[in-house]
C-alpha positions in Angstrom: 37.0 -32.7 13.8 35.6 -34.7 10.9 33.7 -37.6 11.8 34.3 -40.7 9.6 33.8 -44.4 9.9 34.9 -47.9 8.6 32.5 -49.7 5.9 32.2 -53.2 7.1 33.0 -55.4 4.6 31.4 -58.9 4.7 33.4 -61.8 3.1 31.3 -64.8 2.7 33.7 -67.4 2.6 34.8 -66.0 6.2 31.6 -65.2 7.6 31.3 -68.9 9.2 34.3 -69.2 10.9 33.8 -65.6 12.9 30.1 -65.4 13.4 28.2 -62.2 12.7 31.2 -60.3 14.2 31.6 -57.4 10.9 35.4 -56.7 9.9 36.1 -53.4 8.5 39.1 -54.7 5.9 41.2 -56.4 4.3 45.2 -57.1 4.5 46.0 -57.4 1.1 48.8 -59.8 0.3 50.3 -58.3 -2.6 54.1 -56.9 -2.3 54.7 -53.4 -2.0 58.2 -52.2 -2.9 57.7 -48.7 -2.4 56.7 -49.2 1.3 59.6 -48.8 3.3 60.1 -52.1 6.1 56.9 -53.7 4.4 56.1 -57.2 5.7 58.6 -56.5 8.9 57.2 -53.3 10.8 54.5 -52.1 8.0 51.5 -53.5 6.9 48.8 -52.4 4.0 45.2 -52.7 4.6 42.5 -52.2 2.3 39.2 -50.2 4.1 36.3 -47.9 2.6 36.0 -45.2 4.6 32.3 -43.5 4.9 31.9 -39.8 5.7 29.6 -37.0 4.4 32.3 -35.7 1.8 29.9 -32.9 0.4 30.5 -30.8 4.3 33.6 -32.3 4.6 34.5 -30.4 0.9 33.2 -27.0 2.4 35.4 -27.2 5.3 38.9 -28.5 3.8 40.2 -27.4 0.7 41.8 -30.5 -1.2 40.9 -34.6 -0.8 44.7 -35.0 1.3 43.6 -32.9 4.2 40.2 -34.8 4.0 41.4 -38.2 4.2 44.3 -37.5 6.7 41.8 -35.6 8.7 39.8 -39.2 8.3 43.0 -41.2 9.9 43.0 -39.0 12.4 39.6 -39.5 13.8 39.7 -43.6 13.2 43.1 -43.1 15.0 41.3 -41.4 18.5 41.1 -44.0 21.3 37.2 -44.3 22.0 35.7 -43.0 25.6 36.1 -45.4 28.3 33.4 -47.3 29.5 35.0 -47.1 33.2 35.3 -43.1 33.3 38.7 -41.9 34.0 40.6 -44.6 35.7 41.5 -46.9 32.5 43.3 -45.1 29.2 41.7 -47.2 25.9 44.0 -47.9 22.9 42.9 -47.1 19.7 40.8 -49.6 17.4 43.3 -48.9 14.7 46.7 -47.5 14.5 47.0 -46.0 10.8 50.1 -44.1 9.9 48.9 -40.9 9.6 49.5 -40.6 5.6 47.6 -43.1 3.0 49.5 -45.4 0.4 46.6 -44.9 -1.2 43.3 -43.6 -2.1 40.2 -43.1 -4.2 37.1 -41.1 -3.6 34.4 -43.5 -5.5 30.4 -42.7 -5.8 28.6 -45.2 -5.0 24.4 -44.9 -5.0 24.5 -41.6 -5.0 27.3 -41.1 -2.2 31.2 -40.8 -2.1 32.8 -42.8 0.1 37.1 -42.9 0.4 38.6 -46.4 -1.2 41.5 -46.4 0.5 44.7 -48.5 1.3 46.4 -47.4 4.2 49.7 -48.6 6.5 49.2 -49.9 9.4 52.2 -51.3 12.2 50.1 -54.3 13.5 50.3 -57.9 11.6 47.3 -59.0 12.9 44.3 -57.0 13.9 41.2 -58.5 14.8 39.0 -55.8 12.8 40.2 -56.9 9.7 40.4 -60.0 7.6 43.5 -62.1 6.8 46.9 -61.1 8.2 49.8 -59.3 7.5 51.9 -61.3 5.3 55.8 -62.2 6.5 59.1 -62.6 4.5 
């Protein structure tokens, strides 16, 4: 499985308000018409996703496989702290293809610039909230 995470992303004119707790993005408030049920039962959020994208090239062939590969790992329900007795959700709950995305170098790594769907209005890991018509 490939490992990724989220880049937090640190919004100063936020930062006060929510202490040193990071958020790893950003609903963005723009319309999107192409986005079936958008603003009723779909949301967009903007992340960067990090992952070593040189072994993740040897592995899969094209960047779609990468980055869906990439939702499906952020998607996984992390271990539970009280062994098998309690089932964890999952931090996030991506639609399992992007709306978008861009693999971008930055300092001499590529990370994925992404915007992808999401079926919660509010999530406390990201800024903002879903907008509402």
């Amino acid at each position: 499985m490939l490992e990724c995470s989220l880049q937090p992303i640190i919004n100063k004119y936020y930062a006060g308000d929510h202490g040193n707790q990071p958020k790893y993005g950003v609903y963005t408030q723009q319309m999107y018409w192409g986005v079936k049920g958008y603003a009723k039962k779909v949301w967009v959020v903007a992340v960067k996703i990090n992952l070593d994208y040189d072994k993740a090239k040897e592995v899969y062939e094209t960047d779609d496989e990468i980055v869906q590969k990439c939702i499906e790992f952020l998607n996984v329900p992390p271990k539970s702290k009280y062994g098998k007795r309690r089932q964890r959700k999952p931090l996030y709950t991506f639609e399992p293809e992007p709306y978008q995305y861009k693999i971008v170098e930055k300092e001499d790594k590529k990370i994925i610039s992404a915007r992808l769907k999401i079926k919660e209005q509010k999530n406390k890991h990201f800024w903002k909230t879903g907008p509402s018509i």
